[in-house]
C-alpha positions as CSV (number, residue, x, y, z in Angstrom):
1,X,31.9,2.6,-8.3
2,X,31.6,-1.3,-9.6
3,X,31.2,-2.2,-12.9
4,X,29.4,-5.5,-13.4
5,X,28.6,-7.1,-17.1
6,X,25.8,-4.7,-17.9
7,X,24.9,-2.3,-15.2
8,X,26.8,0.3,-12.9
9,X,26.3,-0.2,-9.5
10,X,26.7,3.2,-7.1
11,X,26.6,3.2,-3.2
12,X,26.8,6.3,-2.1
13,X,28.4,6.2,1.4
14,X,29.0,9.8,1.8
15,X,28.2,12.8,0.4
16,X,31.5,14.0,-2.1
17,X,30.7,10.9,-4.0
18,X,28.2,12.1,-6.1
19,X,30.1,13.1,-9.1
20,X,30.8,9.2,-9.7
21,X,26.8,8.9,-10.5
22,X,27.1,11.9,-12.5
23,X,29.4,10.3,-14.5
24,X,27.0,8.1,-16.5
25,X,26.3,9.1,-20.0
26,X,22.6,9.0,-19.6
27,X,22.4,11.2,-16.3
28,X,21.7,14.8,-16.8
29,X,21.5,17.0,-13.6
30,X,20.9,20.2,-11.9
31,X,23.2,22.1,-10.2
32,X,21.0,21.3,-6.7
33,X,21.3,18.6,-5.4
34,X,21.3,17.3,-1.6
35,X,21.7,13.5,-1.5
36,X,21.9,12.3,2.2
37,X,24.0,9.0,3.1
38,X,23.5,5.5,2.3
39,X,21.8,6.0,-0.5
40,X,22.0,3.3,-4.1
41,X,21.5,4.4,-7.4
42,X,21.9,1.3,-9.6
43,X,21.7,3.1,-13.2
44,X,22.4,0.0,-16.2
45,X,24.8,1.0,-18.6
46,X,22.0,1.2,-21.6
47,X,19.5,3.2,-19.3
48,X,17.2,5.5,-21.9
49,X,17.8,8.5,-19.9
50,X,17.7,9.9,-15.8
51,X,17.2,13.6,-15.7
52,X,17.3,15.1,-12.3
53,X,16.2,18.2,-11.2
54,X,16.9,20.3,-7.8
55,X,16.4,17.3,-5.4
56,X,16.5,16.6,-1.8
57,X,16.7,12.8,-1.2
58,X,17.3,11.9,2.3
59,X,19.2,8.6,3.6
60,X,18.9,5.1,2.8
61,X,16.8,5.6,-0.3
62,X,17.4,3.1,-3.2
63,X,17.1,4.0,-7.1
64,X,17.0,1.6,-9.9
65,X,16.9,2.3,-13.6
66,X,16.6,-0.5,-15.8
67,X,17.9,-0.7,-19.2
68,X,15.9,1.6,-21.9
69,X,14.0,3.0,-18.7
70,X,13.6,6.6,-18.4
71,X,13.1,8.6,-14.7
72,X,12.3,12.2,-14.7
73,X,12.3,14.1,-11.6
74,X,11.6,17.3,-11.5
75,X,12.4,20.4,-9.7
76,X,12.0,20.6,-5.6
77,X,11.7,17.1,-5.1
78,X,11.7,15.8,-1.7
79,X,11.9,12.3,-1.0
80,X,12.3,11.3,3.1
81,X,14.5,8.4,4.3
82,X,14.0,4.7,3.0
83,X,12.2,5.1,0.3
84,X,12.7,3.3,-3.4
85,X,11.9,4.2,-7.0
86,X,12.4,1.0,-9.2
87,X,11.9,2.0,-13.0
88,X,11.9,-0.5,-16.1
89,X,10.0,1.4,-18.2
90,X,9.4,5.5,-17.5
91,X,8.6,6.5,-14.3
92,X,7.9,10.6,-14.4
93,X,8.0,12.8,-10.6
94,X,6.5,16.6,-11.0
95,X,8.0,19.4,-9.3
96,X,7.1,20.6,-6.1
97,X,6.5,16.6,-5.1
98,X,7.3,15.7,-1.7
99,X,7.5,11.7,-0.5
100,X,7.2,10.7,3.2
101,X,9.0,8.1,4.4
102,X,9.5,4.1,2.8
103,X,7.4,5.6,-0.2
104,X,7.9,2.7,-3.2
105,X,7.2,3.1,-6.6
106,X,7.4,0.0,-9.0
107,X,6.5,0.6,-13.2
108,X,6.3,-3.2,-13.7
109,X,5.3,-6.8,-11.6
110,X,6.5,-10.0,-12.6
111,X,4.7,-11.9,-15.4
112,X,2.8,-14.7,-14.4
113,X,0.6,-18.0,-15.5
114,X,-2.0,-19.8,-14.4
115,X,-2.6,-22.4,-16.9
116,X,-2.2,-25.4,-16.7
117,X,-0.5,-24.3,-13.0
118,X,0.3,-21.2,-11.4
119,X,3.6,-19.7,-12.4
120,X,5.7,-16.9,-11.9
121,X,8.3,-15.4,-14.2
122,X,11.3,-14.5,-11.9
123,X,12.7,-12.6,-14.7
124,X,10.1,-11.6,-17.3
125,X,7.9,-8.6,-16.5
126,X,5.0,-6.6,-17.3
127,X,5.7,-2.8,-17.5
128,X,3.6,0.6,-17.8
129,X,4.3,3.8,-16.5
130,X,3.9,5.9,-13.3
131,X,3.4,9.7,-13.5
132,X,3.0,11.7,-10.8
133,X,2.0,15.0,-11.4
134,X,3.3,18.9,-9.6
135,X,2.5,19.9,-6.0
136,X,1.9,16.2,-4.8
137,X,2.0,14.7,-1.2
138,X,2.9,11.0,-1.0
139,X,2.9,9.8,2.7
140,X,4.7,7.7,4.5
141,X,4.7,4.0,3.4
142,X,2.7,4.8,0.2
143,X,3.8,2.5,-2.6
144,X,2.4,3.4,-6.5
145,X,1.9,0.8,-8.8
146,X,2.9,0.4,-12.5
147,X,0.8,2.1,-14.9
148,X,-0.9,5.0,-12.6
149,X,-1.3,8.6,-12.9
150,X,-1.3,10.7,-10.2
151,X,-2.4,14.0,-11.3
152,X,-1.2,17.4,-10.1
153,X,-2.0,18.7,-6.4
154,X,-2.7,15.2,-5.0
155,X,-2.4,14.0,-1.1
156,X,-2.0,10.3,-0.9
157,X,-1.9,9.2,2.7
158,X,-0.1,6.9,4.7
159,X,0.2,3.6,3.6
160,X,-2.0,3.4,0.7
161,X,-1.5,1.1,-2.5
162,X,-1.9,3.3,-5.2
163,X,-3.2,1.0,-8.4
164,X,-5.5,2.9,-10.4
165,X,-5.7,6.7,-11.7
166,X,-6.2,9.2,-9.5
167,X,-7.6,12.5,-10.7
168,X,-6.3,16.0,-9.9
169,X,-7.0,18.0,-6.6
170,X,-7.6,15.0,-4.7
171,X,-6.9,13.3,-1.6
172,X,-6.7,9.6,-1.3
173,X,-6.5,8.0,2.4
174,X,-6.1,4.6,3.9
175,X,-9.5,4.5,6.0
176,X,-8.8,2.1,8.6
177,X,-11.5,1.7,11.4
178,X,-10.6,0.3,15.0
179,X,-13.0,-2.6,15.9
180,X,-13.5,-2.9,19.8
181,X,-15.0,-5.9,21.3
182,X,-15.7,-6.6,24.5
183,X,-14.1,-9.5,26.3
């Protein structure tokens, strides 16, 4: 584990390591977890709270809590390899969730101006939460935006951009159409 001035810092290399991330005062845990290899959790010392519940997380998955931020993952999670959660305010997973691979979730963007000229804030940010809601399917490549609900028994195909609401019992796809042309 590394210790800089106000966050902890946690590579998992290989699985035995875990109970260094467990060791932070705001982590609570189950009793399953699998956690795969090469995976970071970077948890800051004054996170609000990271409660994890039976888990699988694959390899080369990244998870960032910020300080005050709160991530709630609930029972039989699945996330696939290379995926990311970044959380500065609350990000909230339901149980029975499963994420296909290089899913991204992100609770804030950078603040920005563009009076008198455009300008961007490489350490300001706007925040709102993510919930995603039980018995959801986020394909591969998806990536969720701050401030969305997803609500419970959703399928979110691959490679969408997930920036507004969407209701329960649906399923949201990337429609992509193949132009031919002759030459």
């Amino acid at each position: 584990m590394t210790v800089l001035i106000s966050k902890i810092i946690l590579k998992i290399l290989k699985k035995g390591t875990l109970k260094l991330l467990f060791s932070h005062k705001a982590v609570k845990k189950s009793n399953q977890l699998k956690i795969g290899n090469y995976n970071t959790f970077t948890i800051h010392e004054n996170a609000f709270e990271v409660i994890l519940g039976k888990l699988e997380i694959r390899n080369y998955c990244n998870i960032l809590v910020h300080n005050n931020a709160k991530l709630i993952i609930n029972n039989n999670f699945f996330m696939n390899n290379y995926c990311s959660i970044n959380c500065l305010d609350k990000i909230e997973i339901g149980e029975n969730t499963l994420f296909g691979e290089g899913v991204k979730l992100y609770d804030h963007n950078h603040k920005y101006s563009s009076s008198p000229n455009f300008r961007i804030e490489a350490r300001e940010f706007n925040t709102a939460p993510i919930k995603i809601g039980k018995n959801c399917w986020l394909g591969s490549n998806v990536t969720v935006l701050k401030g969305v609900t997803i609500g419970d028994n959703c399928i979110i195909g691959a490679g969408c951009i997930i920036y507004k609401d969407i209701p329960a019992n649906s399923m949201i796809i990337n429609k992509q159409e193949v132009l031919e042309k002759d030459l």
